[in-house]
C-alpha atoms as a printed R data frame, in Angstrom:
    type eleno elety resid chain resno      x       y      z
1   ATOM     1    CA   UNK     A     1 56.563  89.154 39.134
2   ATOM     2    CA   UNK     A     2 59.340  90.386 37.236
3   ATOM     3    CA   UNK     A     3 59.542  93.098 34.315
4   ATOM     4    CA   UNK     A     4 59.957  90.388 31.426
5   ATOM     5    CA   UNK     A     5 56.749  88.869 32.938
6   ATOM     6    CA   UNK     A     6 54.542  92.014 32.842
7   ATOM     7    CA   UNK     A     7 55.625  93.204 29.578
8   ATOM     8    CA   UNK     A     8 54.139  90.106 28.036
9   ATOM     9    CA   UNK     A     9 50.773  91.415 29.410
10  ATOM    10    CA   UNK     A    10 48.775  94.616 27.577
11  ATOM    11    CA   UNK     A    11 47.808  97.440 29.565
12  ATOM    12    CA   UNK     A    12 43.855  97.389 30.247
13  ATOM    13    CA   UNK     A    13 41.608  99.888 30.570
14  ATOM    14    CA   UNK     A    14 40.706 103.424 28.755
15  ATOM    15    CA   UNK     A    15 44.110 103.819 27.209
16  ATOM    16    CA   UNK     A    16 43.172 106.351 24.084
17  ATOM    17    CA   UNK     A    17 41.308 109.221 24.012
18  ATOM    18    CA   UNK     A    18 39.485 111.341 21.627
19  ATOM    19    CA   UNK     A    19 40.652 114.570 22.702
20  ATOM    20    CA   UNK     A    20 44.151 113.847 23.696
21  ATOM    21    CA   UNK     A    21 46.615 116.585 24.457
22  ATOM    22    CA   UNK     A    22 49.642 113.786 24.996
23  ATOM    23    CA   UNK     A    23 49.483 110.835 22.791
24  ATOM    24    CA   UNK     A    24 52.213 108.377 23.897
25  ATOM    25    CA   UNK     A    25 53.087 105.731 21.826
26  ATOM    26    CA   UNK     A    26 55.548 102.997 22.739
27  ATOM    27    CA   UNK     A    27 57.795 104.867 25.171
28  ATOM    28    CA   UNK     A    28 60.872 103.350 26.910
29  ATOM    29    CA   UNK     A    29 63.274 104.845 28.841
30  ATOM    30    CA   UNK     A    30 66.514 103.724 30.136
31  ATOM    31    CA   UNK     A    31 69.497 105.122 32.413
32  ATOM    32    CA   UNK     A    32 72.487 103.134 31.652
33  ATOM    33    CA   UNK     A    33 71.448  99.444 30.830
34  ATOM    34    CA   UNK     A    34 68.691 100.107 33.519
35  ATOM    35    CA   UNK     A    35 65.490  99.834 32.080
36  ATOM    36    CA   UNK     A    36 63.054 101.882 33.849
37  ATOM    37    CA   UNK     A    37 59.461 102.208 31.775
38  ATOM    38    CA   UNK     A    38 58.646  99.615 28.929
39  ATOM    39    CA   UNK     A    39 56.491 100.242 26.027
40  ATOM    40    CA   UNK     A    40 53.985 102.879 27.069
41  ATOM    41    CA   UNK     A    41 51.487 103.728 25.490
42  ATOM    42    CA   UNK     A    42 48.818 106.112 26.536
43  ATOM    43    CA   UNK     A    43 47.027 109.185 25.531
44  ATOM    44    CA   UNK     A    44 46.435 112.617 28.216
45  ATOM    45    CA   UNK     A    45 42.985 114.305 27.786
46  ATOM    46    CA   UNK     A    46 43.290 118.134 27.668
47  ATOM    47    CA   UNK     A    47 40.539 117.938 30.098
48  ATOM    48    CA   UNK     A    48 42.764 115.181 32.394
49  ATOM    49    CA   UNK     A    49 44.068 115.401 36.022
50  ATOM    50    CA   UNK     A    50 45.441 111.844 35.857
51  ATOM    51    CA   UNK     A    51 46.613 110.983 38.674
52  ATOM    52    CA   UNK     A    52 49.923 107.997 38.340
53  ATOM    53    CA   UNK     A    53 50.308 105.999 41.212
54  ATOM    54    CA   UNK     A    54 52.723 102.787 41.642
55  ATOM    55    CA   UNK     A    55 55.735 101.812 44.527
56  ATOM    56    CA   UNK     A    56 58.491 103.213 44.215
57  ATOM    57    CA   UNK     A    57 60.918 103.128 41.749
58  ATOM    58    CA   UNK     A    58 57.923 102.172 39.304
59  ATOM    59    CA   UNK     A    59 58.505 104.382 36.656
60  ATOM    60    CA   UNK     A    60 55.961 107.210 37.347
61  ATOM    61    CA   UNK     A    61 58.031 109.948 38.033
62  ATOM    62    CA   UNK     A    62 60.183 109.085 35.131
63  ATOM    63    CA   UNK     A    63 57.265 109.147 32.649
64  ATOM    64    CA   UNK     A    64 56.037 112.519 34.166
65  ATOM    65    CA   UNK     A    65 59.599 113.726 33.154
66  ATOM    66    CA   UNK     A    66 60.000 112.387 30.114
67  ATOM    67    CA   UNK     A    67 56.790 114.748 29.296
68  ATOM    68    CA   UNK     A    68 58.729 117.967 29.007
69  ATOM    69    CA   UNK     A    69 61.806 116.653 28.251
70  ATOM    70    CA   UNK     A    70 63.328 116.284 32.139
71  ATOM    71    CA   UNK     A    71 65.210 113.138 31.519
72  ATOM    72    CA   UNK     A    72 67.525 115.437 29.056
73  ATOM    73    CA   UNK     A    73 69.491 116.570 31.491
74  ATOM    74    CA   UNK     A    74 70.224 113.085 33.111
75  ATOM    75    CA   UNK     A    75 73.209 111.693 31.716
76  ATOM    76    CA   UNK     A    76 73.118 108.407 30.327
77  ATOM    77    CA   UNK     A    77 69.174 108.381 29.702
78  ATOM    78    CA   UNK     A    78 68.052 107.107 26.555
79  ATOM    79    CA   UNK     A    79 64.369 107.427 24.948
80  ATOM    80    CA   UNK     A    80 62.688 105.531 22.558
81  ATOM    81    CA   UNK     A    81 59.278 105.855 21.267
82  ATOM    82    CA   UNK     A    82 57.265 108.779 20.598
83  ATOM    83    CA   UNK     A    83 55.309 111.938 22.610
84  ATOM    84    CA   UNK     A    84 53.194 113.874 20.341
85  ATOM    85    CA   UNK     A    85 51.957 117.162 22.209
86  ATOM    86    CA   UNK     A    86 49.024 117.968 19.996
87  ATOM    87    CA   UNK     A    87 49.860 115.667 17.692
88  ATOM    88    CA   UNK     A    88 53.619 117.318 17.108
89  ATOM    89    CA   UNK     A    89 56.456 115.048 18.629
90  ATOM    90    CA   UNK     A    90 58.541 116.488 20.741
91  ATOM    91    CA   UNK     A    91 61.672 114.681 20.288
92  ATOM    92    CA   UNK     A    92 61.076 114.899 16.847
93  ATOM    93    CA   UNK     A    93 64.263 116.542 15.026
94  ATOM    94    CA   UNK     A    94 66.122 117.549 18.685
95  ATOM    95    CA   UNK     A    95 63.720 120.185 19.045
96  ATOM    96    CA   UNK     A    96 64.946 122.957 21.859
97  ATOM    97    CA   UNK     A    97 63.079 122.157 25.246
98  ATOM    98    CA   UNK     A    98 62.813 125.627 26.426
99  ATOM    99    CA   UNK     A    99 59.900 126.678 24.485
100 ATOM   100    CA   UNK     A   100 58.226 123.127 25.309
101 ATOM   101    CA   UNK     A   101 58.622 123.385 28.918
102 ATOM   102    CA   UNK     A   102 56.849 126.673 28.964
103 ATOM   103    CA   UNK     A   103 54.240 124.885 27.515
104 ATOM   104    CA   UNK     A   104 54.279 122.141 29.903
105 ATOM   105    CA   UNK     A   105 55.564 123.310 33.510
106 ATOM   106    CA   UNK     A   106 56.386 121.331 36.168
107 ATOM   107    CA   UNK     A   107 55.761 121.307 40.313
108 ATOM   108    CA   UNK     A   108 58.819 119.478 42.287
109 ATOM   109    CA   UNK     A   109 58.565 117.198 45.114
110 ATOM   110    CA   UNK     A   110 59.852 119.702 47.380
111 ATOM   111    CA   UNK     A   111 58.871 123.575 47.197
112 ATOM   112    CA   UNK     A   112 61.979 125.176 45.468
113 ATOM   113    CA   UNK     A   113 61.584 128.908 45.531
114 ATOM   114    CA   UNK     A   114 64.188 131.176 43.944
115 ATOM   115    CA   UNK     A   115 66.283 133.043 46.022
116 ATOM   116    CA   UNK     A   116 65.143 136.162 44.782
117 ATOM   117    CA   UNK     A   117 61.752 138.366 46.019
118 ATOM   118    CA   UNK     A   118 58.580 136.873 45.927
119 ATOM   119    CA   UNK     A   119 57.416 139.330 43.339
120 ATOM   120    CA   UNK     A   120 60.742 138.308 40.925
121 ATOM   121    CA   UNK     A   121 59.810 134.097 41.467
122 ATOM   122    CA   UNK     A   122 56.399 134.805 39.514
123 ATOM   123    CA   UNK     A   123 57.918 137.439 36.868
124 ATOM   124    CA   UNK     A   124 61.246 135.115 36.268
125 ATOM   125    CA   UNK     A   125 59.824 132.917 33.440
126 ATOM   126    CA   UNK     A   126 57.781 135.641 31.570
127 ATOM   127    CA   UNK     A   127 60.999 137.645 31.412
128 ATOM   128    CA   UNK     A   128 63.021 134.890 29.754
129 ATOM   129    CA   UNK     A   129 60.123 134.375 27.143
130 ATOM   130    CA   UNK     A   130 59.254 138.610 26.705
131 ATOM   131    CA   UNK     A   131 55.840 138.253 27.507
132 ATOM   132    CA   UNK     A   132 55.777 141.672 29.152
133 ATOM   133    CA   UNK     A   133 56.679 144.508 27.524
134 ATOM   134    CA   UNK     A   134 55.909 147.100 30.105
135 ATOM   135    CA   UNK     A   135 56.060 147.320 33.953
136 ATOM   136    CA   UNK     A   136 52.440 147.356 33.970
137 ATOM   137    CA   UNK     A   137 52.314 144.489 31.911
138 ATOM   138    CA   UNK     A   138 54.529 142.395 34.559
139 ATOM   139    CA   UNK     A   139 52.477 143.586 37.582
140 ATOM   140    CA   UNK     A   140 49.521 141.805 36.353
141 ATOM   141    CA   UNK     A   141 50.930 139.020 35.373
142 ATOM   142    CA   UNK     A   142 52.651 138.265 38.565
143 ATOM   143    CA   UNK     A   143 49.084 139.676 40.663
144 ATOM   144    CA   UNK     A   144 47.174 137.077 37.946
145 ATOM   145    CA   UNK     A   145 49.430 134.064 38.652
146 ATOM   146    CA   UNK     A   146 49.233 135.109 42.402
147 ATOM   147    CA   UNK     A   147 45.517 135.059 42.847
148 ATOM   148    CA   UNK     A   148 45.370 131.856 41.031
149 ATOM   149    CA   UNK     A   149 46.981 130.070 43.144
150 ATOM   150    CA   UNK     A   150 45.133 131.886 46.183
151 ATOM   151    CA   UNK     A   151 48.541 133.881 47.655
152 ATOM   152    CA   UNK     A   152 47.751 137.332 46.391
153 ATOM   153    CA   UNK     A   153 45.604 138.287 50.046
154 ATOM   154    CA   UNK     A   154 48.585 136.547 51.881
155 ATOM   155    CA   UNK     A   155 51.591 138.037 50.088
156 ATOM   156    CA   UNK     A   156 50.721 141.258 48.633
157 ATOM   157    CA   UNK     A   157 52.462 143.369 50.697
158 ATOM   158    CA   UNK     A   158 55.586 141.697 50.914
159 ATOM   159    CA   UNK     A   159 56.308 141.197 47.515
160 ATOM   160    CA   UNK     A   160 60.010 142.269 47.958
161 ATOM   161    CA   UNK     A   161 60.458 139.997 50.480
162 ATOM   162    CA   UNK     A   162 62.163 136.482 49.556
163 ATOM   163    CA   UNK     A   163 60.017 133.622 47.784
164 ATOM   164    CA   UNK     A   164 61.992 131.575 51.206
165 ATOM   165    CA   UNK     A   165 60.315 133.883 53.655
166 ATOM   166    CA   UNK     A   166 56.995 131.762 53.036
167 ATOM   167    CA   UNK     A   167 55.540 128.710 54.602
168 ATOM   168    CA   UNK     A   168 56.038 125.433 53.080
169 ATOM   169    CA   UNK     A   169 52.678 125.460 51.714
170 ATOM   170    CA   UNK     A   170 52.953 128.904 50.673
171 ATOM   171    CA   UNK     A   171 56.335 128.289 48.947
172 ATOM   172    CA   UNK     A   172 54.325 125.516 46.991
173 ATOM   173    CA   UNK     A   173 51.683 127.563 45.637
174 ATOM   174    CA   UNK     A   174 54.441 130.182 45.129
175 ATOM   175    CA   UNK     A   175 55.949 127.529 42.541
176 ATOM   176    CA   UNK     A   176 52.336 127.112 40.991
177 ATOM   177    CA   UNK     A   177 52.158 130.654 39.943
178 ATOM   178    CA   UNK     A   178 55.526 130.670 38.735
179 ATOM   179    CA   UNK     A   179 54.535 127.523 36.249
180 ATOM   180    CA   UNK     A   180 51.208 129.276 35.289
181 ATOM   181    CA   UNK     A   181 53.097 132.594 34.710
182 ATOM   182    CA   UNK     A   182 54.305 131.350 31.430
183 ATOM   183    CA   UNK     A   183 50.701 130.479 30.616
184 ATOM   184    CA   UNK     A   184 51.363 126.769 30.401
185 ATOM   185    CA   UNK     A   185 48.735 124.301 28.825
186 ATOM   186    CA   UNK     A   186 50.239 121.545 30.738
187 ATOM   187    CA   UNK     A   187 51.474 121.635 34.325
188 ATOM   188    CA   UNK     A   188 53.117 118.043 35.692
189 ATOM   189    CA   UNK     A   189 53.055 117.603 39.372
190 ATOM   190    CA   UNK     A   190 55.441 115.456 40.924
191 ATOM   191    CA   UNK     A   191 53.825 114.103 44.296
192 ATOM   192    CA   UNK     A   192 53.908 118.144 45.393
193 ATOM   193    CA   UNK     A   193 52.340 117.513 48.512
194 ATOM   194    CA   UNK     A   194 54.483 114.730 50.051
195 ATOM   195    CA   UNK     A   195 56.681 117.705 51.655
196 ATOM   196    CA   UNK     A   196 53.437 119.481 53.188
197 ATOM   197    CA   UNK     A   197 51.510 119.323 56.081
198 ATOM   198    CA   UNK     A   198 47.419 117.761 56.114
199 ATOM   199    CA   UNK     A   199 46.292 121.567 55.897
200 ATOM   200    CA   UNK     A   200 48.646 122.862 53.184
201 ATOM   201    CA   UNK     A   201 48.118 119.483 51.303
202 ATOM   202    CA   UNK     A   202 44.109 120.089 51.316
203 ATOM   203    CA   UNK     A   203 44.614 123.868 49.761
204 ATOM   204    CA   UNK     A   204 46.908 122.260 47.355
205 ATOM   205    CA   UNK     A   205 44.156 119.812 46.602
206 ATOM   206    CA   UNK     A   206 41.599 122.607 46.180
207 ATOM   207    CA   UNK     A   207 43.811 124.462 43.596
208 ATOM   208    CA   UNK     A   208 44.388 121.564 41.652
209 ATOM   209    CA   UNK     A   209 40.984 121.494 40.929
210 ATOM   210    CA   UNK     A   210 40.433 124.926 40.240
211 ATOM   211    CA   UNK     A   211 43.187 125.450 37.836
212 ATOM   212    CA   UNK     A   212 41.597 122.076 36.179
213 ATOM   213    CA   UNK     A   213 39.201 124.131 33.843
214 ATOM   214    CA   UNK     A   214 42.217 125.960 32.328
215 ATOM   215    CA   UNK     A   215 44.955 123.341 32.390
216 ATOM   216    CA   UNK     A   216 45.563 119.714 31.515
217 ATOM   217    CA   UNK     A   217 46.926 118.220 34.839
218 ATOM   218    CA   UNK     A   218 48.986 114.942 35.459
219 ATOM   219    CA   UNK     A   219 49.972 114.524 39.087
220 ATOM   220    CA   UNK     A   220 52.290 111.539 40.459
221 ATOM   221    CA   UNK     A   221 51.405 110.741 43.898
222 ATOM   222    CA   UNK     A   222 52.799 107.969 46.281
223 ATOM   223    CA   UNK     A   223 49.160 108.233 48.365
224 ATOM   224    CA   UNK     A   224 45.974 106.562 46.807
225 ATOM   225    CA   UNK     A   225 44.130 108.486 48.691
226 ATOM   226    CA   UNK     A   226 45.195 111.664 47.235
227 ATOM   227    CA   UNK     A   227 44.908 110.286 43.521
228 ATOM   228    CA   UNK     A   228 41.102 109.683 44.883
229 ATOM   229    CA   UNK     A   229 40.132 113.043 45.740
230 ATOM   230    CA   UNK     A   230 41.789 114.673 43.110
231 ATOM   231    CA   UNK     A   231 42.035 112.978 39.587
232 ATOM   232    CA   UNK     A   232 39.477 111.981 37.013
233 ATOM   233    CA   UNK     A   233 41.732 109.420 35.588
234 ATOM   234    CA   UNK     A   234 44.255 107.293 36.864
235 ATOM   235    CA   UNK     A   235 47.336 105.069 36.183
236 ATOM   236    CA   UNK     A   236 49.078 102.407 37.267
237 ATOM   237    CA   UNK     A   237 52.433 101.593 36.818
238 ATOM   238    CA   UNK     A   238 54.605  98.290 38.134
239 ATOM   239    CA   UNK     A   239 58.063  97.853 37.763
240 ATOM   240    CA   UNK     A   240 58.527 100.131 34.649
241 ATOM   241    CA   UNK     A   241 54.833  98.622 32.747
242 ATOM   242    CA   UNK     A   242 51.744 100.595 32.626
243 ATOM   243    CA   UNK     A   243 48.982  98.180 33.842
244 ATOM   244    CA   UNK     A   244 45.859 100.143 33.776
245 ATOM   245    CA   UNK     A   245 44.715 103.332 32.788
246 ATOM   246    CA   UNK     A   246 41.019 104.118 34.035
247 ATOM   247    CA   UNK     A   247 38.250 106.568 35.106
248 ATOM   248    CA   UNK     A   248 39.342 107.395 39.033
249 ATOM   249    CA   UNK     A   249 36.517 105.626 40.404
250 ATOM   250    CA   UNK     A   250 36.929 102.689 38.354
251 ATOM   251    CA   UNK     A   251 40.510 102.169 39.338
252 ATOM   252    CA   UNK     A   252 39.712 102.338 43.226
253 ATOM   253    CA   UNK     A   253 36.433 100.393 43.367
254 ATOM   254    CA   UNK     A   254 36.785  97.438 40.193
255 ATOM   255    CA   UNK     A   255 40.047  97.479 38.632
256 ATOM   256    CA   UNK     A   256 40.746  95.338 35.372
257 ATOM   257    CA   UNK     A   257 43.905  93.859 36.310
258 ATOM   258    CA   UNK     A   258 44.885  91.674 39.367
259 ATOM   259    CA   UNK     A   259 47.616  93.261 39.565
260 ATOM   260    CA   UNK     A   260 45.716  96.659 40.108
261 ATOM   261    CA   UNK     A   261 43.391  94.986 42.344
262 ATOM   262    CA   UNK     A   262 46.919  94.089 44.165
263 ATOM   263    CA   UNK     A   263 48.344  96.897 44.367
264 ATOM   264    CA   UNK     A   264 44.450  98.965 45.720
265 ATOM   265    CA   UNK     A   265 44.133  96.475 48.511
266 ATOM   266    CA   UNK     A   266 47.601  96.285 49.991
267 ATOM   267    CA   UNK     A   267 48.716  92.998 49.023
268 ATOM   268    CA   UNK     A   268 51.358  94.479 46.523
269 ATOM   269    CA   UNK     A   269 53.924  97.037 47.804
């Protein structure tokens, strides 16, 4: 089925919420004269881990991005539409990103530590934004962020040595606590376990759902699975459309669309 054929068809499914902390409304994005999401429309809880799931190249990741403002720095990529974070648009006026994205942070694909000390990863982003005025101050912030995410026991005595030094699945959670550092109210996660092993991937799992009472959470994934465990809400994407937005459960076990139902049971790559 192509695009022009899906974009005839409305997205089913739990679309709008009451208490959203993202309200989308009619959001397209293109790089070049490549059109890669159509006319989205959906709202984020503030109590959501929504999970997006979809083949590749479905648009996912590029709606995660176009959350905080990501797509800005790719050349040639045009947005249309609106993204209200509590109800305020933000790309309203060419408002400046940097406060925004401390706001909403973001997880990578890959674990990308700086090259600096593990201590100086967690205390880089509440430097830029001054939100410690003392030493003291800083400590707890980076010991906070670092128990978060479950690393303090593991790293605490090695806090001068490099963020690199650590495990894959340690350098993950290491990126966590840097995005919570800046006391975020969003984080986006995209697919951050796909570079980890079944054990690291399961702690990640865990800590999503424990950093769930304090954060609004929206995870793309390329494994159903993993959008199973962790997410109370998912969506589907195909070739740049979003098909169905649901309750987790719903999705998996009696999707609206066919094309859902497709995509669950393997018939549609």
């Amino acid at each position: 089925m192509s695009m022009q054929d899906t974009q005839a068809s409305e997205t089913v499914g739990s679309v709008f919420v009451d208490d959203a902390k993202f309200s989308v409304r009619s959001l397209s994005v293109r790089y070049g004269e490549d059109l890669a999401i159509s006319n989205v429309s959906i709202d984020i809880a503030k109590t959501d881990v929504i999970a997006m799931i979809g083949a590749s190249g479905c648009g996912k990741s590029t709606f995660l991005r176009s959350l905080n403002r990501m797509n800005d720095t790719i050349e040639n990529c045009k947005v249309r539409g609106s993204i209200k974070l509590d109800n305020v648009d933000i790309y309203a006026d060419k408002r400046d990103a940097v406060p925004l994205r401390a706001r909403v942070g973001m997880v990578f694909q890959k674990p990308n530590p700086f090259p600096k000390s593990i201590y100086d990863n967690v205390a880089y982003g509440p430097k830029i934004h001054g939100l410690a005025r003392k030493t003291a101050d800083m400590d707890e912030i980076v010991e906070t962020s670092l128990r978060r995410t479950g690393l303090w026991k593991e790293v605490k005595d090695r806090l001068t040595q490099p963020g690199t030094s650590l495990s894959g699945g340690q350098q993950q959670r290491l990126c966590i606590a840097r995005t919570i550092a800046v006391s975020p109210e969003v984080i986006l996660m995209d697919e951050p376990c796909s570079a980890l092993d079944p054990i690291a991937t399961a702690t990640i799992e865990e800590l999503i759902a424990e950093l769930n009472s304090k954060y609004t959470i929206a995870i793309v994934t390329h494994s159903m699975q993993q959008a199973a465990r962790v997410s109370n809400r998912t969506a589907y994407f195909h070739m740049g459309n979003l098909i169905e937005v649901n309750e987790t459960e719903k999705v998996f076990t009696n999707p609206e669309h066919d094309l859902t139902e497709s995509y669950i049971t393997g018939r549609l790559g």
